[in-house]
N, C-alpha and C positions, 0 to 999 in steps of 0.2 A: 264328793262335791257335785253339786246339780250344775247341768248345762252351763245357767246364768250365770254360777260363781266362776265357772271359768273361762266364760263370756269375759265377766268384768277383769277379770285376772289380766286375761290376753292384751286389753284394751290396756291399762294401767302401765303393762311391761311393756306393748310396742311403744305408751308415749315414752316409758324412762329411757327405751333405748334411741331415741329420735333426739334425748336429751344427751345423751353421751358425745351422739355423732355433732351436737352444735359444742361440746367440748364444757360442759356444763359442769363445777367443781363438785355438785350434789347428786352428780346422779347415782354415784355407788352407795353413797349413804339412804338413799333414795331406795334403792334396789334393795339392800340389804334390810332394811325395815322391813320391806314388803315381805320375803323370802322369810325374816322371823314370825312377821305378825300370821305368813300362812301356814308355817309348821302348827302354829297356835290354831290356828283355826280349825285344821282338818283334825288335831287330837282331839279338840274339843267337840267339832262336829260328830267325831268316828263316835265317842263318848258318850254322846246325845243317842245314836241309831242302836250304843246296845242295851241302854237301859228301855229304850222305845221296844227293841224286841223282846225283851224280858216280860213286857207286860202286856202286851198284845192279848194273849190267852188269856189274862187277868190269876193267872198262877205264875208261882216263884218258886221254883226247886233253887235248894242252896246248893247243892256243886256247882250247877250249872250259873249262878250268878256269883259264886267264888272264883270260878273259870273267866268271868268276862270281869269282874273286877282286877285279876291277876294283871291281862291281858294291858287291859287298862292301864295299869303300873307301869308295866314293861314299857309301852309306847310314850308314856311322860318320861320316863328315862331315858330312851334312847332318845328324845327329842331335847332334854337335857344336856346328854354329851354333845349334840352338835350346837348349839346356842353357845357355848365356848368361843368354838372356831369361829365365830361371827362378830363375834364383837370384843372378842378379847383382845384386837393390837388398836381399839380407840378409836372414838371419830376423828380425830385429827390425822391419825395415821395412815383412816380411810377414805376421806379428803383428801389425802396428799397420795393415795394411789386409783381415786376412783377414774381415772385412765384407762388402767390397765384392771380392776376389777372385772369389768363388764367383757371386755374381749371374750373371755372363754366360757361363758355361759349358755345354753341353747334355752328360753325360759316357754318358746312356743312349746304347746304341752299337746303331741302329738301320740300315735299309736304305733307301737312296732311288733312285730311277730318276729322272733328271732328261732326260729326252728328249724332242723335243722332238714326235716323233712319237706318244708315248703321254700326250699332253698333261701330263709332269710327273708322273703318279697314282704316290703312295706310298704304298709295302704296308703300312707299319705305324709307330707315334710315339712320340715321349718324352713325359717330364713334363714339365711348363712350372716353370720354376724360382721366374720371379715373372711378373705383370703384362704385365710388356715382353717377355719374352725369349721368343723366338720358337723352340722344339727341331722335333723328327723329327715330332711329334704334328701339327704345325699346319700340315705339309706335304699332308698328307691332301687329297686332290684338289683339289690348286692346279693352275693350268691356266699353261703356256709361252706366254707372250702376244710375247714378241721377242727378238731377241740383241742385248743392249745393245754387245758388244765381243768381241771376244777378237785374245789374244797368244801370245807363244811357250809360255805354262804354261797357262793359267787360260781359259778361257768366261764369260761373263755373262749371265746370261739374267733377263729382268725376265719376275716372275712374279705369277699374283694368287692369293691364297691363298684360301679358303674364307670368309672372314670381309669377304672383298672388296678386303682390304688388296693393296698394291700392293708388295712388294718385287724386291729383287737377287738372285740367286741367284751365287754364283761356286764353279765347282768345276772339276778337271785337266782341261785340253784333249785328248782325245785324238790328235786330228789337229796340234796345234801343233808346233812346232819341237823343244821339248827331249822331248815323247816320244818324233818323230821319230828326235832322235840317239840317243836312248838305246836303241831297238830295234836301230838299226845298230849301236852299238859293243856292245852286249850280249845280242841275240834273246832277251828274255824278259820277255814283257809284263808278267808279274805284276810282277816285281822296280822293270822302269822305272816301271808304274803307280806304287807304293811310293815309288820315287827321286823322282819329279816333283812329289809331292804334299805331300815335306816343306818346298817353297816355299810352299803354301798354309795347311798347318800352322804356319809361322814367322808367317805373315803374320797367322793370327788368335790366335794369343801375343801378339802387338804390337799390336793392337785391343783386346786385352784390358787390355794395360798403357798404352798409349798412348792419351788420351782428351783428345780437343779439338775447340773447335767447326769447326775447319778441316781434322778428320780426319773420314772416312766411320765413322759408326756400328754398330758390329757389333751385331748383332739377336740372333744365336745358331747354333749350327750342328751340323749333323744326319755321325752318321759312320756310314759301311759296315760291315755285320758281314760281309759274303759276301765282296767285291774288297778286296786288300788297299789303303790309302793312298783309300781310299773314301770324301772328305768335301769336306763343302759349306758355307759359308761363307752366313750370310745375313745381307745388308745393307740399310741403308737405301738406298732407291732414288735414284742420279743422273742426269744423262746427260753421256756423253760430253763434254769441255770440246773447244768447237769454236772456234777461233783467228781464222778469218777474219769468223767471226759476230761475235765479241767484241771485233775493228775496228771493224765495224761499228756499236757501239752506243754512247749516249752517255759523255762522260769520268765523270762519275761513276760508271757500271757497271763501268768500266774500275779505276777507282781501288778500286772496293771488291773488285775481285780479289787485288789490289796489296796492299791495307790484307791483306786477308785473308789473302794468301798470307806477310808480315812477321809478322805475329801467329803464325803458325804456326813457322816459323823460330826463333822467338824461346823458343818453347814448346821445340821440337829438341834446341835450345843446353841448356835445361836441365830436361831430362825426369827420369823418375825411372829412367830407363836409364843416364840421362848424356847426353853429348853426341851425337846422332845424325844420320848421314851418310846423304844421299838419293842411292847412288852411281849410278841410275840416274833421273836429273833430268830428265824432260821432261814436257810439256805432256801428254800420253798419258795419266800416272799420275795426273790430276786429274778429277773431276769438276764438275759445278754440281748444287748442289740448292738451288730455292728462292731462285737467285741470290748463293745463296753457295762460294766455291771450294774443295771439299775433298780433300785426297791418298786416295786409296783403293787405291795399293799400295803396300804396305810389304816386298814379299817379298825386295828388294834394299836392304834399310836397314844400315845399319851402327852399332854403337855403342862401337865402340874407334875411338880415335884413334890413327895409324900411329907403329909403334915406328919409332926411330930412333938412329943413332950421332954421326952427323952432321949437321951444316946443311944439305950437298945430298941428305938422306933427307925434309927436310919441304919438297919444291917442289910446287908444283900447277900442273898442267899444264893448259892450253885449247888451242884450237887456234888462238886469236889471240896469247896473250900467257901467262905465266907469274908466279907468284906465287911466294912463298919464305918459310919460318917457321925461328926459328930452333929448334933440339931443345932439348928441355929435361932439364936435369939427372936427372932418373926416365926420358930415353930415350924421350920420348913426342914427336910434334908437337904439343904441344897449340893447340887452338883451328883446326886444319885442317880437321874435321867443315865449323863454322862457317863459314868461310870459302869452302870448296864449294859449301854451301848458297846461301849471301849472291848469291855471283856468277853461280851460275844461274839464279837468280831475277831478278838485271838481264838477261842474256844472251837468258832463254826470254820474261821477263815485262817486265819493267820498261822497257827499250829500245820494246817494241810498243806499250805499252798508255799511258805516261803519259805522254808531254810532248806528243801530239797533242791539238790542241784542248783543252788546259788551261784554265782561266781566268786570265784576264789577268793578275788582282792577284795570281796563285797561282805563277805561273811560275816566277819566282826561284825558288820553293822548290823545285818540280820540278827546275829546272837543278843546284842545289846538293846532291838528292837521288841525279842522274842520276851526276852527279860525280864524289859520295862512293862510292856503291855499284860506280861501272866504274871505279874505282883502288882499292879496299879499304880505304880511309881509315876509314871506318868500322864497329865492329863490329855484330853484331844488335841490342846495345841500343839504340846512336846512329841504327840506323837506325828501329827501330821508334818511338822517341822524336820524330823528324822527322814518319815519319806518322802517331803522334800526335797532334800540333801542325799539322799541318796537316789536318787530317779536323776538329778542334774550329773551325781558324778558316773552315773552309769551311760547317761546320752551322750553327755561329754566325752565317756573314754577318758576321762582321768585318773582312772582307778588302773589305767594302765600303764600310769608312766613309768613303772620301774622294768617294767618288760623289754626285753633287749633290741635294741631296734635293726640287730645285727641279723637278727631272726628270717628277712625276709630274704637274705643273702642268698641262702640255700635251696633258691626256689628261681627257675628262670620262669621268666613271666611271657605272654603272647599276648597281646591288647588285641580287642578283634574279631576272637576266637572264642568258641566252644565246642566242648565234648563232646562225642555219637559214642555208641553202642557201649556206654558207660557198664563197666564191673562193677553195679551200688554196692553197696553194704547198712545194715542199719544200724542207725544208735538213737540211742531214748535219753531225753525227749528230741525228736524231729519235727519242723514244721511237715515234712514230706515224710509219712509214713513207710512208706517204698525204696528209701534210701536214708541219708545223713545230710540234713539241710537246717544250718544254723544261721544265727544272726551275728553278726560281728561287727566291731568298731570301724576298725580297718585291716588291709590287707596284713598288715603284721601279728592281727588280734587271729586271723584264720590261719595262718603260717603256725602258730603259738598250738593254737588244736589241732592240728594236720599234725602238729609232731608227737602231741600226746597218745592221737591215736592210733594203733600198732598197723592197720590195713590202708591208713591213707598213705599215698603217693602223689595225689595231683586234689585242687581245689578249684572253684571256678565264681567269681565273683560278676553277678548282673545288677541291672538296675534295681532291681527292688528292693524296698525299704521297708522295713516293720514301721508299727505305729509309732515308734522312736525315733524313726530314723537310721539304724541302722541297716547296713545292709544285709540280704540274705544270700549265706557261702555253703553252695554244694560240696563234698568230700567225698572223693572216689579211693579206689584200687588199682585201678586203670582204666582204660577206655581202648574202643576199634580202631577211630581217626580224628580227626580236627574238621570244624564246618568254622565258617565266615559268619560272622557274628557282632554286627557292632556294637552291642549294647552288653557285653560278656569280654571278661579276663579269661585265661585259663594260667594255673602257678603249678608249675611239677618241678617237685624233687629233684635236686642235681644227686643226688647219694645215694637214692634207692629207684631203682628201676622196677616195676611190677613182671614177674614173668609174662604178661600174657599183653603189655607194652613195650614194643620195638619198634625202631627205624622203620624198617622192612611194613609194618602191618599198622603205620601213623596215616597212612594212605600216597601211594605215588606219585598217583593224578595230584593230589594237592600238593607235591612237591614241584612238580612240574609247574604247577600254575604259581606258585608262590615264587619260584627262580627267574619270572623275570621281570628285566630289569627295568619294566616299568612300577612295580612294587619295590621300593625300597625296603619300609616299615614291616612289609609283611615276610621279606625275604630274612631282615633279621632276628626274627621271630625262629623261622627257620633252621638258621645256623645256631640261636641256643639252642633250640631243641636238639639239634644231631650232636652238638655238644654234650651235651648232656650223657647222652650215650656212649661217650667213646670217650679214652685219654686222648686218643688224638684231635688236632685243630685242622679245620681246613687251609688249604694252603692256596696261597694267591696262583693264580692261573694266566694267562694272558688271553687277551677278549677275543672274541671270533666267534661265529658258528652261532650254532643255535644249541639253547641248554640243553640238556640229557638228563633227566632225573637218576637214571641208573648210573653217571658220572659224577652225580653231588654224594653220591653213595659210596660209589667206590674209591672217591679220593679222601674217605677214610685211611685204606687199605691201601691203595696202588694210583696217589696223586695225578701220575703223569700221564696214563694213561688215557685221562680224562680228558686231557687238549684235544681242541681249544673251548673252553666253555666259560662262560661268566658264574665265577661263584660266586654266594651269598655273601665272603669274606671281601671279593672285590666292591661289588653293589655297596655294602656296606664305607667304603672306602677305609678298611683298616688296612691296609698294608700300602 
């Protein structure tokens, strides 16, 4: 485009957005026009400049004008696919959201250098539309801090902006694959750059319309006045979803990828596109942020469901097994989208992540989720509905109720308290790689695994919460002494004592500070614990003097020697 046209461009877009801000019912219908009639323009212009250089020398080699007709295709088509997304939910529909249209747009059409050599510095910025939206202005010396990824189209580069914020940058790969081919079957960069870029173009049309907490958040995005197909995509910052990590980590983690990635699905089925197909379904196109699982490319979505004549026009193909819809009277497959979806998601996800290390009372539900999802029995709803119901009865602890609640008996408790120089031990999966750190309902859910596992003896319950809610319970073998702790349980075994935990080596000094009698609560923390240790009970004392730690000890053994001291047993006023 020459200067002038995007002279006029500029002009046209800062009145539509001056019309939004007076709250104007047309101005997305408005915009949207405009954003079609320029896709049209510029193919049609690109179109113009290569038949103009074709003839410039007044000769015409045929590859070379096979080569620029080809090109030519390619660019009606991918401008094709996105004319879709533009107007296929209706004026009416886009009247009734041209509100929220226009917010995430950046349409000032500025210059960015995103290299990683020249640390990112851009020459020059947009407006900021609102608050959030992040345009070309706010590029202004962000500095290329990593390459989050890249694939056959797209780069990712996590960047820090000027204000210190942390995001995503995604924009055309030069070096990737489809520029690659596209230099080959048609030697001319500008054009390929252009071809390659309307995948990244699609892709933030569909962030624009497509909004959910299991999709990556579009920030805003900066385009090239100088390169043609010059635009950068800014997102919320992820990282890469890593597979073998998330083996690794406890079932609940696993599950709320699961939960996460159904919810999503479910949204797909019935977006405001319609039905939409992930036809490039893998692990790759996800991210984590914040421990949540989001899709962050959409450049290969689809949103028609495959026409058809016949019954063998709606099969779906795997590479283990096969599926089959019947057509429907409109000549459509309906519900194929879905069904793609559904089974990808057990295939890539669900297969991996959730029947290992389940919990117990939860199984059944896993197996009849495992089931339904690798036969197709069920649709997105019934599936999402399952995990549903089972995500309430696991936050809940209802899945607990047959569990004895006699369980916690065996365990004397210290409110107050925790553990030093702990004897870890590991077990898999841990949130604490270093030791044995689970999540659990309640203190009788951690009572319940302390006894299944052969080296605990003592647990310790603090404030923290997973994403559920539940809390998260350390599991030892023993420990050196007890520290003051208000925000921490400590639960130990009355039946098994650790060799390498005793009276003697719980710590003295805290025995001493704990006896007196201005701690009551903490003194009878104390006397379980020496309980604990011994058949014998302490025995009531007559008050006087001042405590002795080495007296609270010996009137295990030889009571009376100990007068006159206050014991734990008095303090407590049980006798």
């Amino acid at each position: 485009m020459t200067t002038e046209e995007i002279e006029v461009q500029c002009v046209f877009l800062r009145l539509a957005h001056e019309m939004s801000t007076m709250g104007s019912s047309l101005c997305a219908a408005a915009l949207l026009a405009f954003l079609v009639f320029s896709l049209s323009l510029f193919v049609n212009s690109w179109h113009f400049r290569v038949y103009k250089g074709i003839f410039t020398n007044g000769t015409i080699e045929d590859g070379f004008v096979m080569e620029r007709n080809g090109l030519v295709r390619e660019l009606n088509e991918r401008r094709k696919e996105i004319l879709p997304f533009l107007i296929s939910s209706g004026v009416k529909r886009l009247l009734d959201e041209s509100g929220h249209f226009g917010q995430h747009k950046s349409f000032e059409i500025k210059h960015v250098d995103v290299s990683l050599e020249n640390e990112s510095d851009v020459s020059s910025g947009s407006i900021r539309m609102n608050k959030d939206h992040i345009g070309c202005d706010q590029l202004v010396d962000m500095k290329a801090v990593d390459i989050l990824g890249s694939g056959y189209t797209k780069i990712v580069l996590k960047v820090l902006l000027s204000e210190g914020q942390s995001v995503a940058l995604k924009t055309v790969y030069d070096q990737g694959t489809d520029m690659g081919r596209c230099l080959e079957d048609f030697k001319d960069r500008l054009g390929c750059h252009e071809l390659v870029s309307f995948k990244l173009k699609k892709e933030i049309v569909l962030l624009q319309r497509l909004q959910h907490p299991n999709i990556i958040k579009l920030r805003g995005h900066c385009e090239d006045s100088v390169r043609a197909g010059g635009i950068t995509a800014i997102l919320e910052q992820g990282f890469p979803l890593q597979m073998i990590q998330l083996l690794q980590s406890p079932w609940e983690e696993r599950f709320r990828v699961c939960l996460g990635l159904v919810r999503l699905l479910h949204y797909l089925s019935h977006s405001p596109l319609g039905s939409v197909a992930l036809l490039d379904f893998q692990p790759r196109q996800f991210v984590m942020v914040s421990g949540e699982l989001k899709l962050t490319d959409l450049d290969d979505a689809s949103v028609t469901e495959p026409a058809c004549q016949i019954d063998q026009d709606c099969i779906l193909q795997f590479p283990l097994r096969n599926f089959s819809l019947p057509c429907s009277a409109q000549g459509v497959c309906e519900g194929l989208n879905e069904m793609r979806n559904l089974y990808n998601a057990y295939r890539y996800f669900f297969t991996y992540l959730l029947p290992h290390q389940a919990p117990p009372a939860l199984r059944h539900l896993v197996d009849h989720i495992m089931n339904s999802t690798g036969e197709l029995k069920w649709d997105v709803n019934d599936t999402l509905e399952a995990f549903e119901d089972m995500f309430h009865l696991y936050k809940s602890g209802l899945h607990l109720d047959n569990m004895p609640s006699s369980i916690i008996r065996d365990y004397a408790v210290m409110k107050g308290m925790s553990t030093s120089g702990n004897m870890e031990y590991r077990c898999w999966p841990s949130y604490n790689h270093q030791g044995c750190m689970l999540s659990v309902h309640s203190d009788k859910e951690a009572a319940f695994i302390c006894n299944s596992l052969p080296q605990c003896t003592s647990f310790s319950l603090s404030d923290q919460r997973t994403w559920t809610g539940r809390l998260l319970a350390s599991f030892q073998s023993g420990f050196s002494h007890l520290v003051t702790d208000g925000n921490s349980e400590v639960y130990l075994k009355k039946t098994k004592a650790s060799p390498g935990t005793t009276v003697d080596n719980i710590g003295i000094d805290l025995l001493y500070t704990l006896l007196q009698p201005t701690n009551h609560t903490m003194c009878g923390h104390v006397y379980a614990l020496l309980s604990t240790f011994s058949s014998h009970n302490l025995l009531p004392i007559s008050k006087g003097g001042d405590p002795k730690p080495y007296c609270a000890l010996q009137s295990l053994q030889k009571p009376r020697e100990c007068m006159p001291i206050i014991t734990c047993r008095v303090i407590m006023g049980l006798n």
